[in-house]
C-alpha positions in Angstrom: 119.9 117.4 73.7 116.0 117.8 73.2 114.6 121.2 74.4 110.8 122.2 75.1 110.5 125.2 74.3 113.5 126.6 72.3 117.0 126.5 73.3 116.4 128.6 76.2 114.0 126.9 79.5 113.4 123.1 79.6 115.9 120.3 78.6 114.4 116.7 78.1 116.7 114.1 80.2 115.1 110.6 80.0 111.5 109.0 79.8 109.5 108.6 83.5 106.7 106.6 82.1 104.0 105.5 79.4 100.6 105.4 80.2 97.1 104.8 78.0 96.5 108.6 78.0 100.2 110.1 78.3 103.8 110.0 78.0 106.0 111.6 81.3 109.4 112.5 80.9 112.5 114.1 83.2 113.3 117.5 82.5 115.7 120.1 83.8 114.5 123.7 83.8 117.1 126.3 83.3 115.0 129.1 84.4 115.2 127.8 88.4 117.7 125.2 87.8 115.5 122.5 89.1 114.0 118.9 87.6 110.6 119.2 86.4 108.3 116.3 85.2 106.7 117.3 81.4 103.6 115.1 80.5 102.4 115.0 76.6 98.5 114.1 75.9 99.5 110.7 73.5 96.7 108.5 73.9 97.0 105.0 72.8 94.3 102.9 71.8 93.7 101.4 74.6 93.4 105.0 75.9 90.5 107.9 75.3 89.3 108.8 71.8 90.6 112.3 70.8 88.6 114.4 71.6 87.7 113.6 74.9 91.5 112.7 76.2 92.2 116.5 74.7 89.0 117.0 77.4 90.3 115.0 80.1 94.2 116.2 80.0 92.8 119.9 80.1 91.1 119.3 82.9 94.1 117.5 84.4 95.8 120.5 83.8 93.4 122.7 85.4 93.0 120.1 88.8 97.3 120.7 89.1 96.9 124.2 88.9 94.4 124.0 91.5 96.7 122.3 93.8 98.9 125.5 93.7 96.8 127.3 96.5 97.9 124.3 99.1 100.6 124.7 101.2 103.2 122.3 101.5 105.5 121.2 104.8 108.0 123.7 106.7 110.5 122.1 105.7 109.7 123.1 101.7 108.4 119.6 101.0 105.0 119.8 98.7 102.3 117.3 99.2 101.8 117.8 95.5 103.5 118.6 92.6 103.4 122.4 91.6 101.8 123.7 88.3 104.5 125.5 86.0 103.2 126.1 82.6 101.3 124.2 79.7 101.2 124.4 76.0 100.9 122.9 72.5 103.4 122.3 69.9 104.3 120.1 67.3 104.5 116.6 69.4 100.8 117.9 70.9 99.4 119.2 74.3 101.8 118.8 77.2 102.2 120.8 80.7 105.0 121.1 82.7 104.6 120.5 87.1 107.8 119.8 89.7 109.9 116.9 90.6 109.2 115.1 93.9 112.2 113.1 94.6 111.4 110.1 96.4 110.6 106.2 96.1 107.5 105.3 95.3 105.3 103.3 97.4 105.4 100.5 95.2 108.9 99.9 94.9 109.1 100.6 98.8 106.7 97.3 99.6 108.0 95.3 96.8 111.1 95.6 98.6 109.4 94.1 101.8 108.0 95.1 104.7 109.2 98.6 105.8 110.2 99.1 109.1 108.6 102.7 109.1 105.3 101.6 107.6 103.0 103.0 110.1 104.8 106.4 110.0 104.1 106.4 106.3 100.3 105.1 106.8 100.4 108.2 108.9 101.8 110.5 106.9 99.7 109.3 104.1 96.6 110.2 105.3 97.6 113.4 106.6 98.1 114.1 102.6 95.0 113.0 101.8 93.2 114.8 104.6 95.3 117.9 103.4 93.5 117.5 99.7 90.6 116.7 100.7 90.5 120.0 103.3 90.2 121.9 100.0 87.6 119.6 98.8 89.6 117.6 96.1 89.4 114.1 95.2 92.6 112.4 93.8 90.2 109.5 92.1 93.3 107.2 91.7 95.1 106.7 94.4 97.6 103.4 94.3 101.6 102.8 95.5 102.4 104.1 92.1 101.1 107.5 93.2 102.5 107.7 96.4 106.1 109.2 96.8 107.7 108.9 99.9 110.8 110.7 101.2 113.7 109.0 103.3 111.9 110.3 106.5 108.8 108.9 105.5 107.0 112.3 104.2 104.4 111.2 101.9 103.1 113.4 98.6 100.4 112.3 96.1 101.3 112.8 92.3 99.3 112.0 89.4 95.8 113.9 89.0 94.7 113.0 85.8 91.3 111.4 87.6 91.0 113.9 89.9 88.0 116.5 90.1 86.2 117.8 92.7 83.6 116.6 95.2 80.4 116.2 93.3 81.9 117.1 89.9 80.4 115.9 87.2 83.4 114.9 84.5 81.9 112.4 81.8 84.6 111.6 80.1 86.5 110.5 82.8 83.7 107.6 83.2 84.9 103.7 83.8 88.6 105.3 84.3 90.9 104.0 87.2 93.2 101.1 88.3 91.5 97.7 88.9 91.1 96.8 92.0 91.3 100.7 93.4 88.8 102.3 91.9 85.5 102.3 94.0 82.2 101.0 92.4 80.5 104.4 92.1 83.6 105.8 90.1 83.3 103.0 87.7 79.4 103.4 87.3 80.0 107.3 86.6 78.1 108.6 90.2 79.2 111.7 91.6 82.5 111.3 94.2 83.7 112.6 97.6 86.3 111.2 100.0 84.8 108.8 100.9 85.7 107.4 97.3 89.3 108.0 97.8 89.1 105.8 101.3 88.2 102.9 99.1 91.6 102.9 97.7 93.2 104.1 100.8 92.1 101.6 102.8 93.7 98.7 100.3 97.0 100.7 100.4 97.2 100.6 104.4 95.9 97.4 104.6 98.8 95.8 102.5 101.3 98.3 104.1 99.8 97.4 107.9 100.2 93.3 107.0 102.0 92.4 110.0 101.6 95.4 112.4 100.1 95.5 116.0 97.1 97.2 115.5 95.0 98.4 118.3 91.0 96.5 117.1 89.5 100.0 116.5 92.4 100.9 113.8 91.6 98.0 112.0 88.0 98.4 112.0 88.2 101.7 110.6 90.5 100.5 107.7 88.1 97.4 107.0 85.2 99.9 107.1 87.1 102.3 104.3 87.1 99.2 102.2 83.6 98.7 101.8 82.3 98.5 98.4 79.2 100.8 99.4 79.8 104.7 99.9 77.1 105.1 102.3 79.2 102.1 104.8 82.3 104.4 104.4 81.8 107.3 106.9 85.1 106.9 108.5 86.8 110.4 109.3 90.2 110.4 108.7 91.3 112.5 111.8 90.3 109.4 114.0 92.5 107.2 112.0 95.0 109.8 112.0 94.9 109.7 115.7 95.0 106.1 116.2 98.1 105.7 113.8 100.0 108.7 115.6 98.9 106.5 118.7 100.7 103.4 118.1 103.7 105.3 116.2 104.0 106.8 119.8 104.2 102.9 121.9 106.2 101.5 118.9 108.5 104.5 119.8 108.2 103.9 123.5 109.2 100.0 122.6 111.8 100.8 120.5 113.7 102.5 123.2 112.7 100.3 126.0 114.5 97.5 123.5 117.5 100.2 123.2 117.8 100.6 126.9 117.5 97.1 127.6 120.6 96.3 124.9 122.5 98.6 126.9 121.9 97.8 130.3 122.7 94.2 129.2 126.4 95.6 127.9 126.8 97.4 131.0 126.7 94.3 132.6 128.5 92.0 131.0 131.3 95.4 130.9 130.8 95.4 134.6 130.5 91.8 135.3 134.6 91.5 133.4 135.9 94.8 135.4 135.1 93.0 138.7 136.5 89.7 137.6 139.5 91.2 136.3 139.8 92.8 139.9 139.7 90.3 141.7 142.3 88.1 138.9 144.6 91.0 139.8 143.9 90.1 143.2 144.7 86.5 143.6 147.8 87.1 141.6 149.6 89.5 144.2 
């Protein structure tokens, strides 16, 4: 059995991931008796030269601590992961943040279409709304970095391209996931959240395929999606309203469709009670 730090706080339990800058790992800490997810700086080559990835992963480091000061759900569930300590020992720089248990979004649409998608579309940009409230962009949002819970609670995870609006982080430049990273993070321009729309609009657009969308929902999400900034000025609390919209009708249909199945046994129980009467009848 591997430990962190001694034989007395954090166990190592199996590998999470590999990525071009780090290496993630499950870990059980002792101390709260809770999983943990500890991340060690290991670039590869395809990843940051050395000194700026040492840069980049203390800056990580400071964005999760950052996140501590936001307030999570009620019911206890975080919208993202919670700072717990950092270090440096023989295998390098690593820091040590919560579990989120949950699927990500990824595996949830390669599985097919979900039934609850616009309840997660909606939960997910109440997440995003949350971060950016406290002026925060996550820079590389993608399904990978969504985790969503059974009930369709949504948390963001992953902050390694994450700064704040207008920050100015040059070693973080031409970093991010083809396809959903906007232009102007690419080119190395200053970011707001209107740069995180780019890639949030290609997330509910895949996860909306096959919805019934009011026009001026998808209009927004086609607008997020623009490759210019300036053409993004979408406000999330309006798409947030349209989506709690039709996850209110698609409520209202489902039980219409619920009634309806029911009123259709009731008949067909009542239609047989009356035939057997009048069977019992006839055979008096």
């Amino acid at each position: 059995m591997k430990y962190l730090q001694g034989r007395t706080r954090f166990v190592f339990t199996r590998r999470l991931a590999r990525t071009a800058q780090s290496v993630l790992y499950l870990g059980y800490d002792h101390l709260t008796d809770q999983p943990v997810v500890i991340k060690f700086l290991a670039p590869t080559r395809q990843g940051l030269p050395w000194p700026k990835a040492v840069r980049a992963f203390l800056h990580e480091i400071e964005m999760v601590m950052a996140l501590q000061d936001i307030r999570g759900r009620d019911d206890g569930w975080p919208y993202f992961p919670r700072y717990i300590t950092n270090g440096r020992n023989v295998k390098g720089y690593y820091y040590v943040q919560s579990y989120i248990p949950g699927q990500t979004l990824a595996d949830i649409l390669a599985a097919g279409h979900p039934s609850d998608a616009v309840t997660i579309a909606y939960e997910l940009c109440r997440t995003v709304r949350i971060l950016h409230a406290h002026r925060i962009v996550h820079g590389d949002l993608h399904p990978q970095n969504i985790i969503v819970r059974r009930d369709g609670a949504v948390a963001l995870v992953d902050f390694g391209l994450s700064r704040y609006f207008y920050e100015q982080v040059p070693y973080l430049r031409d970093m991010g996931r083809p396809l959903f990273t906007p232009p102007e993070q690419i080119v190395g321009r200053p970011l707001d959240e209107r740069s995180d729309l780019f890639a949030l609009g290609l997330i509910l657009a895949e996860l909306l395929e096959g919805e019934t969308l009011p026009p001026t929902t998808q209009r927004l999400i086609m607008h997020m999606q623009r490759p210019i900034i300036d053409e993004r000025n979408v406000h999330l609390d309006d798409l947030i309203t349209e989506l709690a919209m039709v996850e209110q009708l698609q409520q209202v249909q489902a039980a219409h469709r619920t009634l309806s199945r029911w009123l259709t046994v009731l008949g067909i129980v009542s239609t047989l009670i009356i035939a057997l009467f009048y069977l019992g009848f006839l055979l008096r």
